[in-house]
C-alpha positions as CSV (number, residue, x, y, z in Angstrom):
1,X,0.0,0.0,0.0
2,X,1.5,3.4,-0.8
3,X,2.4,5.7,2.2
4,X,0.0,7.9,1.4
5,X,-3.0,5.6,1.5
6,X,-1.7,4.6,4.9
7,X,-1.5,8.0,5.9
8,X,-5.2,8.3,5.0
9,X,-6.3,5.5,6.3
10,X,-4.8,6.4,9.8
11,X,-6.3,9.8,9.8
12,X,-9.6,8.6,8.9
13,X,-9.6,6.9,12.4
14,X,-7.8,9.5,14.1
15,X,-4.4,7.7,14.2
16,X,-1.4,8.7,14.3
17,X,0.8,8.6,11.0
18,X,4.6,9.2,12.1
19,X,8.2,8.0,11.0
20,X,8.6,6.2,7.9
21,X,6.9,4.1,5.6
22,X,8.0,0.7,7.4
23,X,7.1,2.4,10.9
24,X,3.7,3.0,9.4
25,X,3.2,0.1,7.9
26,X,4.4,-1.8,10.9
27,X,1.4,0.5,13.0
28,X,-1.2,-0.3,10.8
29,X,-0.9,-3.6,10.4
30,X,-0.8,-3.3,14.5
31,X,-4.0,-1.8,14.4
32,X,-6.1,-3.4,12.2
33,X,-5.0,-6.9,12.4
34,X,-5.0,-8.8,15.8
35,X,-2.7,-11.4,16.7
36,X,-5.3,-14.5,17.5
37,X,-5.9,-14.8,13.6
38,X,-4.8,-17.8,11.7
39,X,-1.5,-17.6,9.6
40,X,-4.1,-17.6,6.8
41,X,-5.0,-13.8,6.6
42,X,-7.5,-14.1,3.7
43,X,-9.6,-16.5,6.1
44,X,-11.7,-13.6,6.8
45,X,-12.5,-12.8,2.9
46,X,-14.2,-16.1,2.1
47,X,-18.4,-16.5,3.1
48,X,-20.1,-19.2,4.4
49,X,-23.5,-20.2,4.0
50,X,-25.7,-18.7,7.3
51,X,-27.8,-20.9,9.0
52,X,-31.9,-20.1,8.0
C-alpha cells in the first residue's frame, strides 16, 4: 500500500501517522490486524453459507 493511502487510512480513524513508511506500515498492520488470527490472513474474505 502506498504511504499515502496509509496515511489516509490512519487519519480517517484518528491515528497517528509518524516516521517512515516501514514504521507505518508496521502500526497499521498493528491496528487493524489482531494477533489471534490464523497464519491464513485471507480467512476472513471467504463467506459461508448462514444458518436459516
Amino acid at each position: 500500500m502506498p504511504e499515502w493511502m496509509i496515511d489516509k487510512l490512519l487519519a480517517e480513524y484518528g491515528l497517528p501517522a509518524e516516521g517512515d513508511l516501514a514504521n507505518k506500515r508496521k502500526f497499521a498492520i498493528g491496528a487493524f490486524l489482531w494477533p489471534h488470527c490464523s497464519s491464513d490472513r485471507t480467512s476472513h474474505l471467504t463467506t459461508s453459507p448462514h444458518p436459516a
